[in-house]
mmCIF file as Biopython writes it, N, C-alpha, C and O atoms, coordinates in Angstrom:
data_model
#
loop_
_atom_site.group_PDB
_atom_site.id
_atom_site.type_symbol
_atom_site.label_atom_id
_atom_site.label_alt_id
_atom_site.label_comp_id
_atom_site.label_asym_id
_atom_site.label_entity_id
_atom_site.label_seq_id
_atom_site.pdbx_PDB_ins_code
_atom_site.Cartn_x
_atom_site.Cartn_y
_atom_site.Cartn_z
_atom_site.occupancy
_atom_site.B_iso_or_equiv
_atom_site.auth_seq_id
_atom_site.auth_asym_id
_atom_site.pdbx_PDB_model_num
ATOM 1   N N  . UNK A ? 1  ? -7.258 2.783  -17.788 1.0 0.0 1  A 1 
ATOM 2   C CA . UNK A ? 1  ? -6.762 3.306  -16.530 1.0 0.0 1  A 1 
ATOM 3   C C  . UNK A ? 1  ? -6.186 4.693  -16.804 1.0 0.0 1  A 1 
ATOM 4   O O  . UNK A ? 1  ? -5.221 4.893  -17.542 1.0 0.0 1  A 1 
ATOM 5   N N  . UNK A ? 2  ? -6.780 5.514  -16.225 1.0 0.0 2  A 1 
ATOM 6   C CA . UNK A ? 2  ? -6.209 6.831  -16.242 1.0 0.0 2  A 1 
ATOM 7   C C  . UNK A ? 2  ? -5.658 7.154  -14.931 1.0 0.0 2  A 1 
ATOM 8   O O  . UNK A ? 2  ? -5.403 6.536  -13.898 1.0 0.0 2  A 1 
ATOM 9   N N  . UNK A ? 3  ? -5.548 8.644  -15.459 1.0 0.0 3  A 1 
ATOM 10  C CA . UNK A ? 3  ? -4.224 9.417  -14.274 1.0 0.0 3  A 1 
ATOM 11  C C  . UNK A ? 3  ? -5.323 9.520  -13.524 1.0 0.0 3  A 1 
ATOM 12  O O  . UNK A ? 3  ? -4.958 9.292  -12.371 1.0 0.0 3  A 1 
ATOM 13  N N  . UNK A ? 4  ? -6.218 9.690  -13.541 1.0 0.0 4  A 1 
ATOM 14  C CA . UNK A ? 4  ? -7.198 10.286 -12.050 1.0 0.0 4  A 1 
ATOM 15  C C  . UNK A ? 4  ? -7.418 8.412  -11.393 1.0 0.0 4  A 1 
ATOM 16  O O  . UNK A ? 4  ? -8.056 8.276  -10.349 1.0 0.0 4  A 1 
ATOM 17  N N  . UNK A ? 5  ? -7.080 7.662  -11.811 1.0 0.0 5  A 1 
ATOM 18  C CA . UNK A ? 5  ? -7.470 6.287  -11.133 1.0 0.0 5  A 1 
ATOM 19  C C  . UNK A ? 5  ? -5.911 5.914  -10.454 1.0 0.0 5  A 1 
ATOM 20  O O  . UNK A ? 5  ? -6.005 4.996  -9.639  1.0 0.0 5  A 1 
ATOM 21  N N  . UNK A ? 6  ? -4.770 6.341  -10.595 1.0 0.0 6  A 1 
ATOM 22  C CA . UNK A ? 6  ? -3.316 6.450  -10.071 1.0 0.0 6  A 1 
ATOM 23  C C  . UNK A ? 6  ? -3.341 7.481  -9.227  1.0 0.0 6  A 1 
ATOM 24  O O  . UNK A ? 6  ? -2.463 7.299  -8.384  1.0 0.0 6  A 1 
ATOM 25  N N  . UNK A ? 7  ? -4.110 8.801  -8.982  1.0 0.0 7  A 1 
ATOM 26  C CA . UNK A ? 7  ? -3.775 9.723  -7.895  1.0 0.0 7  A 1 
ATOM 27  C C  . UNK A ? 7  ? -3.374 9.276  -6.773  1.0 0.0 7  A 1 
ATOM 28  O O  . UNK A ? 7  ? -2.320 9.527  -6.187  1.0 0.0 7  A 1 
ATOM 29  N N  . UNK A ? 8  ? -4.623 8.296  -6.332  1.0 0.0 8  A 1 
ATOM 30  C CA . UNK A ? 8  ? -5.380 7.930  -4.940  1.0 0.0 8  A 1 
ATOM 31  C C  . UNK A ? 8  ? -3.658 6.959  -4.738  1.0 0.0 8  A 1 
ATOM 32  O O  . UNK A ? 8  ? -2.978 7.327  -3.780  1.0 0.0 8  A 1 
ATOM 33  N N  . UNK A ? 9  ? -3.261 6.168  -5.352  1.0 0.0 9  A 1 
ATOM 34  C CA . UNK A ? 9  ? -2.382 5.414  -5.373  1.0 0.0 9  A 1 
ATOM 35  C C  . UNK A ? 9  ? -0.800 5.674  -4.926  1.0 0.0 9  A 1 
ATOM 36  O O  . UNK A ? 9  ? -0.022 5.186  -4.106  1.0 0.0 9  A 1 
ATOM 37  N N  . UNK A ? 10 ? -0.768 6.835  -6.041  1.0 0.0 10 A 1 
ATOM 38  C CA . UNK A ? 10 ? 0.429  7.583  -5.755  1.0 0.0 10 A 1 
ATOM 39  C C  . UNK A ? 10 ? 0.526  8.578  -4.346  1.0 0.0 10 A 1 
ATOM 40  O O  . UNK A ? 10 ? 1.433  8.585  -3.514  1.0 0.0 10 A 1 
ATOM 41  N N  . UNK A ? 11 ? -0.543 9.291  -4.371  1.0 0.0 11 A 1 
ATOM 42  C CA . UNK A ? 11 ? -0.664 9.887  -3.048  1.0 0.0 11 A 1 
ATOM 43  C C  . UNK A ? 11 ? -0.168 8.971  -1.736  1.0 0.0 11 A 1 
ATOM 44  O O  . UNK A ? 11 ? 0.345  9.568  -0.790  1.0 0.0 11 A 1 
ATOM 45  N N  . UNK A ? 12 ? -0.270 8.029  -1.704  1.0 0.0 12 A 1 
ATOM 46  C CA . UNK A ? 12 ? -0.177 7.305  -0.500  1.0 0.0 12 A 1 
ATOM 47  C C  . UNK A ? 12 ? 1.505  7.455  -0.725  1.0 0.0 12 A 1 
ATOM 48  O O  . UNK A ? 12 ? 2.157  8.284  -0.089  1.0 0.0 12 A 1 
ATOM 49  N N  . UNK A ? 13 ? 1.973  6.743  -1.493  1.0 0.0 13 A 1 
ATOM 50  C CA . UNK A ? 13 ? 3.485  6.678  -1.731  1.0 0.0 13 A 1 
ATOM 51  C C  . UNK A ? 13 ? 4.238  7.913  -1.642  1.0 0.0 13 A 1 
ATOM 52  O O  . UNK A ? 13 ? 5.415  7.796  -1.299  1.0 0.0 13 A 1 
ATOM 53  N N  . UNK A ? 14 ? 3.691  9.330  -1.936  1.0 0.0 14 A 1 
ATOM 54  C CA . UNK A ? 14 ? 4.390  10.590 -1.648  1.0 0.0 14 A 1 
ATOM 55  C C  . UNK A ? 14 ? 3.900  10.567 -0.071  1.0 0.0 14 A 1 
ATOM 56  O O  . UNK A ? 14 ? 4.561  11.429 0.509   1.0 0.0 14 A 1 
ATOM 57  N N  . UNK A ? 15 ? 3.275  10.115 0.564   1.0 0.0 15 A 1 
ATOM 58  C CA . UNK A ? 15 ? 2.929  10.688 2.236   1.0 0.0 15 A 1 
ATOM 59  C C  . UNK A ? 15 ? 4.042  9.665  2.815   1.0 0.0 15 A 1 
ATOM 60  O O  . UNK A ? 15 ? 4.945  10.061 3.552   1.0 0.0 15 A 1 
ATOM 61  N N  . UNK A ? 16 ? 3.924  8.552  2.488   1.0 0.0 16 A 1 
ATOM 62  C CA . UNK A ? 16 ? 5.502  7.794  3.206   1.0 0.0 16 A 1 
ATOM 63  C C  . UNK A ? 16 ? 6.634  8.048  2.987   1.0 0.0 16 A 1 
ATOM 64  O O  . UNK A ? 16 ? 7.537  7.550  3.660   1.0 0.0 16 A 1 
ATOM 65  N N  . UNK A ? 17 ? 6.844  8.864  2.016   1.0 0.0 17 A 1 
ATOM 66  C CA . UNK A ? 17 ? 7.790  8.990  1.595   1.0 0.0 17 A 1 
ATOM 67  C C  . UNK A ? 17 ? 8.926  9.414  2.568   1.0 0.0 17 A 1 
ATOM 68  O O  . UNK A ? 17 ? 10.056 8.949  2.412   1.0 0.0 17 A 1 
ATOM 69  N N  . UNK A ? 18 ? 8.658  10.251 3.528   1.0 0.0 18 A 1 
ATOM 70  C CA . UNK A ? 18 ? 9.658  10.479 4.489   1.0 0.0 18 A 1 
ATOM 71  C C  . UNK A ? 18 ? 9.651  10.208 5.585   1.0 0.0 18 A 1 
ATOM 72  O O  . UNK A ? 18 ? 10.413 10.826 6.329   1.0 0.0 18 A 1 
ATOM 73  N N  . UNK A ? 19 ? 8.749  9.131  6.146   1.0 0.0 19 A 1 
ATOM 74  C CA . UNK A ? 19 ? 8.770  7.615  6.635   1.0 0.0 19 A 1 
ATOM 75  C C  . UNK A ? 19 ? 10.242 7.052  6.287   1.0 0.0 19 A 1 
ATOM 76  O O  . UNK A ? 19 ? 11.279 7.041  6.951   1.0 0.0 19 A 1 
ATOM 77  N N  . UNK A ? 20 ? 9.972  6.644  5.148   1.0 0.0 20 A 1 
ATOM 78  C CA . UNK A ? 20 ? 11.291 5.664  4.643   1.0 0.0 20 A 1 
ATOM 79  C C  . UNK A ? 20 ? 12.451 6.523  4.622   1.0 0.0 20 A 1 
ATOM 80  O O  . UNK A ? 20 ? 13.395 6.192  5.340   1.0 0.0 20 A 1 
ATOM 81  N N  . UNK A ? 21 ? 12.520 7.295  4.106   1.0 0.0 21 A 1 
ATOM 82  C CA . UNK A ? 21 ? 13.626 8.186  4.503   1.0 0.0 21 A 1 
ATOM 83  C C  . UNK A ? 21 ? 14.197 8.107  5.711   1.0 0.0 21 A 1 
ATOM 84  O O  . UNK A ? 21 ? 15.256 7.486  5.802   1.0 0.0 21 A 1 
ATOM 85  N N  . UNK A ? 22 ? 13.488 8.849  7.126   1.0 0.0 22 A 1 
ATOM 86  C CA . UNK A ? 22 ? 13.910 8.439  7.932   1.0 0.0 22 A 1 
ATOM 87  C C  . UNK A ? 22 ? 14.364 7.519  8.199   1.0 0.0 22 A 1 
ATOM 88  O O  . UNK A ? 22 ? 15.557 7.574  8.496   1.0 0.0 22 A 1 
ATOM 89  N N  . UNK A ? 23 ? 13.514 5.885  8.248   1.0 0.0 23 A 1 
ATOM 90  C CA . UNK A ? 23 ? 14.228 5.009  8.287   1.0 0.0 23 A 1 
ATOM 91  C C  . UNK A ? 23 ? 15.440 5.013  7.808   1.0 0.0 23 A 1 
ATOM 92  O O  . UNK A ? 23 ? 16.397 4.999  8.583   1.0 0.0 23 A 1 
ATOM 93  N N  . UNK A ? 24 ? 15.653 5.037  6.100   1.0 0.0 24 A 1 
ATOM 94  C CA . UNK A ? 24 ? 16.992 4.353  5.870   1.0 0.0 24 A 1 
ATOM 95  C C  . UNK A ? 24 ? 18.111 5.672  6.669   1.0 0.0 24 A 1 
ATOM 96  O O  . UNK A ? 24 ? 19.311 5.420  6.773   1.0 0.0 24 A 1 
ATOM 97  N N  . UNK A ? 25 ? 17.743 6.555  7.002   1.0 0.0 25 A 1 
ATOM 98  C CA . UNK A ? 25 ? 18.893 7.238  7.776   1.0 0.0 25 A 1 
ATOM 99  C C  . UNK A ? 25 ? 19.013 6.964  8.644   1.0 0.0 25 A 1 
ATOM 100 O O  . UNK A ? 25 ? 20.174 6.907  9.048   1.0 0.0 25 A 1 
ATOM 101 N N  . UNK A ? 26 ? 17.954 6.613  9.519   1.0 0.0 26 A 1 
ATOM 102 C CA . UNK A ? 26 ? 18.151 5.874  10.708  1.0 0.0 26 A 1 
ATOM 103 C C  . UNK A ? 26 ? 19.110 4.717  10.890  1.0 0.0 26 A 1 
ATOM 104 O O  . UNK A ? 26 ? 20.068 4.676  11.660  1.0 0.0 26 A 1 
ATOM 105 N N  . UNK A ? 27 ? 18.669 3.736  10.008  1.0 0.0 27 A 1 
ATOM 106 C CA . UNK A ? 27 ? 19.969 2.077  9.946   1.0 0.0 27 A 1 
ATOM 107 C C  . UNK A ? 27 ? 21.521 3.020  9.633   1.0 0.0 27 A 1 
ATOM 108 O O  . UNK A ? 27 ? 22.564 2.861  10.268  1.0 0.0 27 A 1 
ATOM 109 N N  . UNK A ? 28 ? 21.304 4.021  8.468   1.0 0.0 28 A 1 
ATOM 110 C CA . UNK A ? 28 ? 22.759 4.580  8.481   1.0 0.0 28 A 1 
ATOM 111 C C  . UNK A ? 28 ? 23.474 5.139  9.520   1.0 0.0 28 A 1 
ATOM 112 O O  . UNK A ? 28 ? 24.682 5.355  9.608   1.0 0.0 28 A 1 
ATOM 113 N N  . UNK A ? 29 ? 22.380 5.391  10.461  1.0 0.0 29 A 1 
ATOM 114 C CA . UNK A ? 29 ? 23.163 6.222  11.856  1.0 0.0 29 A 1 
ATOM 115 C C  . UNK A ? 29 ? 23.422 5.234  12.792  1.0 0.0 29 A 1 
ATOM 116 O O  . UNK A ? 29 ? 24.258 5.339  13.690  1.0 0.0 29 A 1 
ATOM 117 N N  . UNK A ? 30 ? 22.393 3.847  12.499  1.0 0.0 30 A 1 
ATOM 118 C CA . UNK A ? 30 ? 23.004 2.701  13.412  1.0 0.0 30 A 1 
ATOM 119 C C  . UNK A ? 30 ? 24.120 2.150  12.995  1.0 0.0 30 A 1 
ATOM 120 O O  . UNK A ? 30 ? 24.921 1.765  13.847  1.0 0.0 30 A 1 
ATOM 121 N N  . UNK A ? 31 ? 24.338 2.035  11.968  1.0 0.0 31 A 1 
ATOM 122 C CA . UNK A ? 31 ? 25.673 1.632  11.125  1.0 0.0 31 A 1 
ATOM 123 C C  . UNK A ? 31 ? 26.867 2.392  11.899  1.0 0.0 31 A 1 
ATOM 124 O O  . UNK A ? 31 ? 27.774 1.855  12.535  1.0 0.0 31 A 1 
ATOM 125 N N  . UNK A ? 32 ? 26.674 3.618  11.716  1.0 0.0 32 A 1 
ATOM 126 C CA . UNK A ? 32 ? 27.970 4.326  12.679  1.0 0.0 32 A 1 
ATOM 127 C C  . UNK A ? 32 ? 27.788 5.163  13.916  1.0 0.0 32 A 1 
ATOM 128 O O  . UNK A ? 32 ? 28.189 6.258  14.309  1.0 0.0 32 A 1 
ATOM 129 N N  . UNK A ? 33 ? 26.835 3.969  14.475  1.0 0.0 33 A 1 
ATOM 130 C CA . UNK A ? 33 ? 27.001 3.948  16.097  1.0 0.0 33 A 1 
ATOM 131 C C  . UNK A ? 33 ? 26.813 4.937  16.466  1.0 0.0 33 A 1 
ATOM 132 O O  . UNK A ? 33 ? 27.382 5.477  17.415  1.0 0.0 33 A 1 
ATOM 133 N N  . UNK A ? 34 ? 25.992 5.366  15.804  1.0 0.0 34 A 1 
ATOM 134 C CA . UNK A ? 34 ? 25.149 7.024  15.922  1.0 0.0 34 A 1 
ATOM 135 C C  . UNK A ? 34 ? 23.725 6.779  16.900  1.0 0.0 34 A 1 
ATOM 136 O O  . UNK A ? 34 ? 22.662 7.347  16.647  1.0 0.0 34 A 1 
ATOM 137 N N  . UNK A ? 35 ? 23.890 5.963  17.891  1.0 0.0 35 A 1 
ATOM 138 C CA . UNK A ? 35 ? 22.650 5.550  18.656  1.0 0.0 35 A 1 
ATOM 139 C C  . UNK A ? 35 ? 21.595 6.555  18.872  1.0 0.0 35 A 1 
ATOM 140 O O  . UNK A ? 35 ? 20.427 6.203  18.710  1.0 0.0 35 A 1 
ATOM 141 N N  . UNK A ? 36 ? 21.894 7.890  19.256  1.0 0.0 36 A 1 
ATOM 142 C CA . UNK A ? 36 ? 20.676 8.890  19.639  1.0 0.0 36 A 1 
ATOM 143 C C  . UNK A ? 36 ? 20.379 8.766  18.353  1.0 0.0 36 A 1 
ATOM 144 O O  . UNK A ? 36 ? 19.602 7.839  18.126  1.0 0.0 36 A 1 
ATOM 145 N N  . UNK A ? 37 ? 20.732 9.387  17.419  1.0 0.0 37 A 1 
ATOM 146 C CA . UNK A ? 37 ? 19.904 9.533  15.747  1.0 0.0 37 A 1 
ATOM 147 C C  . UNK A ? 37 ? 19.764 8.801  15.332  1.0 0.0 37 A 1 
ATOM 148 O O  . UNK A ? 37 ? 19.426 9.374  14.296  1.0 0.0 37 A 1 
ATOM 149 N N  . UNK A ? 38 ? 19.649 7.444  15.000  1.0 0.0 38 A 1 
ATOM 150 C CA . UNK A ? 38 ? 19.073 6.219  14.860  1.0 0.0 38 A 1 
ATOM 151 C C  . UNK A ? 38 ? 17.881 6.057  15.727  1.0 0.0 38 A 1 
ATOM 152 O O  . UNK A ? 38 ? 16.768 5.672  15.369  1.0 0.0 38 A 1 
ATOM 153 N N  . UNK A ? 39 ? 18.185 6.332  16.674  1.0 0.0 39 A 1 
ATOM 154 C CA . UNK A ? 39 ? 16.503 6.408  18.073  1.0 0.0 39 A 1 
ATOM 155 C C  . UNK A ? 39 ? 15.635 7.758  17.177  1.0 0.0 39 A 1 
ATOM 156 O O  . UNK A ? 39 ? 14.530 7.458  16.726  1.0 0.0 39 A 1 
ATOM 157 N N  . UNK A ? 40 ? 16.005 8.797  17.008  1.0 0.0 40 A 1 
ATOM 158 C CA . UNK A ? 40 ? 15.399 9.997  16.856  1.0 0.0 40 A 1 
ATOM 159 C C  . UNK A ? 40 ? 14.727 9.857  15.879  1.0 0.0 40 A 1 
ATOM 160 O O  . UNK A ? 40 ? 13.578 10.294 15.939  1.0 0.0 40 A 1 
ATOM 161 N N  . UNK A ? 41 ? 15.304 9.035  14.311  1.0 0.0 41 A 1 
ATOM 162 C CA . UNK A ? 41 ? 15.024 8.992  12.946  1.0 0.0 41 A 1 
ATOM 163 C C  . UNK A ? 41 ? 14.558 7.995  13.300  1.0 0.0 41 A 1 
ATOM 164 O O  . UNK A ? 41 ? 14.682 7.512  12.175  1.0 0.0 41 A 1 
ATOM 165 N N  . UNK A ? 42 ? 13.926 6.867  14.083  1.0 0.0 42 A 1 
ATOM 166 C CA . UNK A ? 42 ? 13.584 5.656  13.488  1.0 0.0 42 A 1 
ATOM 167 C C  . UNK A ? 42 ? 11.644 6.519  14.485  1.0 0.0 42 A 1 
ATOM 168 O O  . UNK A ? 42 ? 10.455 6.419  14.180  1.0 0.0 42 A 1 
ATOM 169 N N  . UNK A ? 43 ? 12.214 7.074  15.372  1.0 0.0 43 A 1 
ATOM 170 C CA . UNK A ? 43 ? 10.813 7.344  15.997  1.0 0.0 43 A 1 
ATOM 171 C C  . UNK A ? 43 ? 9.957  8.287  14.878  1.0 0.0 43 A 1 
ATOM 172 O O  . UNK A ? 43 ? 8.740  8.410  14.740  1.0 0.0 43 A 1 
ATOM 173 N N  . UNK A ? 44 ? 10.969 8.841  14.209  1.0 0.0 44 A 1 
ATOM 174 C CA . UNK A ? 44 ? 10.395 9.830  13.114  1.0 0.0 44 A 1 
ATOM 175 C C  . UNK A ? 44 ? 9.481  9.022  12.148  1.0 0.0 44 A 1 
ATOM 176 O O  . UNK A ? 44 ? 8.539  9.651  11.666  1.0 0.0 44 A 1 
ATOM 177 N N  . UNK A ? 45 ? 9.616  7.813  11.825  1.0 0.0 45 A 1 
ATOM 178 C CA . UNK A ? 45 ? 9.609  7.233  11.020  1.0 0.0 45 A 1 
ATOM 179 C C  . UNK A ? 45 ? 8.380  6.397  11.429  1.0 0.0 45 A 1 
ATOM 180 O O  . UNK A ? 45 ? 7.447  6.455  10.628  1.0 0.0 45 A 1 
ATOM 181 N N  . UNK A ? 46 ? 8.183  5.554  12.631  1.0 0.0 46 A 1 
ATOM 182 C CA . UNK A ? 46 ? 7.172  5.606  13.504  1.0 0.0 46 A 1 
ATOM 183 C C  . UNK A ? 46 ? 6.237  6.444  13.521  1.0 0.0 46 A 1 
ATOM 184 O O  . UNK A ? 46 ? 5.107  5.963  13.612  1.0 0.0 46 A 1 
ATOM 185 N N  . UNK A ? 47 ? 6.348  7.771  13.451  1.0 0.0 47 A 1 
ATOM 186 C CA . UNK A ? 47 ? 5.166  8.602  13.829  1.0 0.0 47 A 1 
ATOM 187 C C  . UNK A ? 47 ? 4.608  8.536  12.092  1.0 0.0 47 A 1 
ATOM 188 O O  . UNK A ? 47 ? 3.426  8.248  11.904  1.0 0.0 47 A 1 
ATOM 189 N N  . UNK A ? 48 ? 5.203  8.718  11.300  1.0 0.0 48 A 1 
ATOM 190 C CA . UNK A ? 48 ? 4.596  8.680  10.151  1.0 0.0 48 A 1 
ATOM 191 C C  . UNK A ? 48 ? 3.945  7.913  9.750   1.0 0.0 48 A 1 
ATOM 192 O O  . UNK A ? 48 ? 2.799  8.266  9.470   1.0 0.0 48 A 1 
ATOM 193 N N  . UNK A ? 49 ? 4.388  6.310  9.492   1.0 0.0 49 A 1 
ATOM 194 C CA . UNK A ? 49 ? 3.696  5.410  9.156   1.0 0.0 49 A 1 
ATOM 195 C C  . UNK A ? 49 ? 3.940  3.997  10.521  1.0 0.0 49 A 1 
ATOM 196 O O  . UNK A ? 49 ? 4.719  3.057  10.366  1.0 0.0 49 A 1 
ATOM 197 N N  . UNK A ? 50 ? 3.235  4.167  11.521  1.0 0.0 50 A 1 
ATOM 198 C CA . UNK A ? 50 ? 2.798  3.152  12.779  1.0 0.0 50 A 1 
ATOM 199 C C  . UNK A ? 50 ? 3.004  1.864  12.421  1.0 0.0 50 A 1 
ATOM 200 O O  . UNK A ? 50 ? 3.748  1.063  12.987  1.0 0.0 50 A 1 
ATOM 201 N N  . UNK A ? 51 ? 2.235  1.659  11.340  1.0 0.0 51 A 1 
ATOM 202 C CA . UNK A ? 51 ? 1.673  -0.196 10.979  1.0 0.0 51 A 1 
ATOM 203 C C  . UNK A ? 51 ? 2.893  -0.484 10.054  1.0 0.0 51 A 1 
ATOM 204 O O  . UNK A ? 51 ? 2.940  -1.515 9.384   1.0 0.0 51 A 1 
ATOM 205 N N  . UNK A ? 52 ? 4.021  0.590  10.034  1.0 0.0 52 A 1 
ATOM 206 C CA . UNK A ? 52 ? 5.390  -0.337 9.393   1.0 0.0 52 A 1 
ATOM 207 C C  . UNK A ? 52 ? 5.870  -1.308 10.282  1.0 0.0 52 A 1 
ATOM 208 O O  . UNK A ? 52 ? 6.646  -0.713 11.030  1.0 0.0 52 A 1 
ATOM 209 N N  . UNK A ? 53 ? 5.825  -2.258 10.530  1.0 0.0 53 A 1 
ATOM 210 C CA . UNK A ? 53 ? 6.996  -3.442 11.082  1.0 0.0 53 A 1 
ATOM 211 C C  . UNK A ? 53 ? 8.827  -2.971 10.799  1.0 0.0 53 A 1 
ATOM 212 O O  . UNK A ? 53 ? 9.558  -3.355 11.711  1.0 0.0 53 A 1 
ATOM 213 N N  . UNK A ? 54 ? 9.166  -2.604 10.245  1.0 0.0 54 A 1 
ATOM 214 C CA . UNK A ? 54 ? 10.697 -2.351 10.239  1.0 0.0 54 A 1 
ATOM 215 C C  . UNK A ? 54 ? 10.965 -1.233 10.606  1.0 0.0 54 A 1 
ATOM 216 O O  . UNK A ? 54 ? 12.158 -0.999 10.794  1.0 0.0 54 A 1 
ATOM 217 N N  . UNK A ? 55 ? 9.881  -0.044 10.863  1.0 0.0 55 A 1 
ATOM 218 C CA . UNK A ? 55 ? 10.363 0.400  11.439  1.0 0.0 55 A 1 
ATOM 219 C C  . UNK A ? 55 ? 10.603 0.444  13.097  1.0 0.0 55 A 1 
ATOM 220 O O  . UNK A ? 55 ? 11.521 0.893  13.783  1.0 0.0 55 A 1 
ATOM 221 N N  . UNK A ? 56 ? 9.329  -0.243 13.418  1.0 0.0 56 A 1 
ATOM 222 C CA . UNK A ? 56 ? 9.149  -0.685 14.836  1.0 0.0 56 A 1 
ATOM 223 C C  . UNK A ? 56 ? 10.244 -1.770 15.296  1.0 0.0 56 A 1 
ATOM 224 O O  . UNK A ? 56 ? 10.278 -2.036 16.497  1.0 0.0 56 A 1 
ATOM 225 N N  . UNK A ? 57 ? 11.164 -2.430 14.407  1.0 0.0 57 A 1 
ATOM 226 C CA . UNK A ? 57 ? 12.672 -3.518 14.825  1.0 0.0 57 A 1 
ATOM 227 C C  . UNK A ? 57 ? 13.259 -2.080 15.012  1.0 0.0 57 A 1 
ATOM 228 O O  . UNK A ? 57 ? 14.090 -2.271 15.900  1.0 0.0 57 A 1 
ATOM 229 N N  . UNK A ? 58 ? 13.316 -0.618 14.659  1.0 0.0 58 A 1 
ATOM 230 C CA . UNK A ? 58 ? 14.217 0.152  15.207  1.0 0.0 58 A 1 
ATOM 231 C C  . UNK A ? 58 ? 13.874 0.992  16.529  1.0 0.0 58 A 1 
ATOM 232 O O  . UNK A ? 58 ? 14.637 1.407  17.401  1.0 0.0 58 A 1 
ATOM 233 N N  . UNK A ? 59 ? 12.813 1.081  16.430  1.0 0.0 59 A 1 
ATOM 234 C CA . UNK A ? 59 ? 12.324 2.386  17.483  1.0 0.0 59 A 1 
ATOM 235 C C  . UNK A ? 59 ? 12.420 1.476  19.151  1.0 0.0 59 A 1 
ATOM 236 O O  . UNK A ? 59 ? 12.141 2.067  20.194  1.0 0.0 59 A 1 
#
């Protein structure tokens, strides 16, 4: 297994990457009742990666 057989792999994981981000800032802004930015960051998070389920319990 080489590095050119991990690109395809890793690539996916750097494009979500700020998917999840958003999310977890999002729960942090629900945490302190930060309702618009919790809505704003979880839709962010939505547009990136759709077929997440957790993020769709926020949006």
């Amino acid at each position: 297994m080489g590095q050119r057989d991990l690109c395809p792999k890793s690539s996916k994981l750097k494009s979500t990457q700020a998917a999840y981000k958003a999310y977890d800032q999002s729960v942090k802004a629900l945490a302190a009742k930060d309702i618009a930015k919790a809505t704003m960051l979880a839709k962010q998070a939505i547009a990136a990666e759709p077929r997440e389920a957790r993020f769709q319990e926020l949006g």
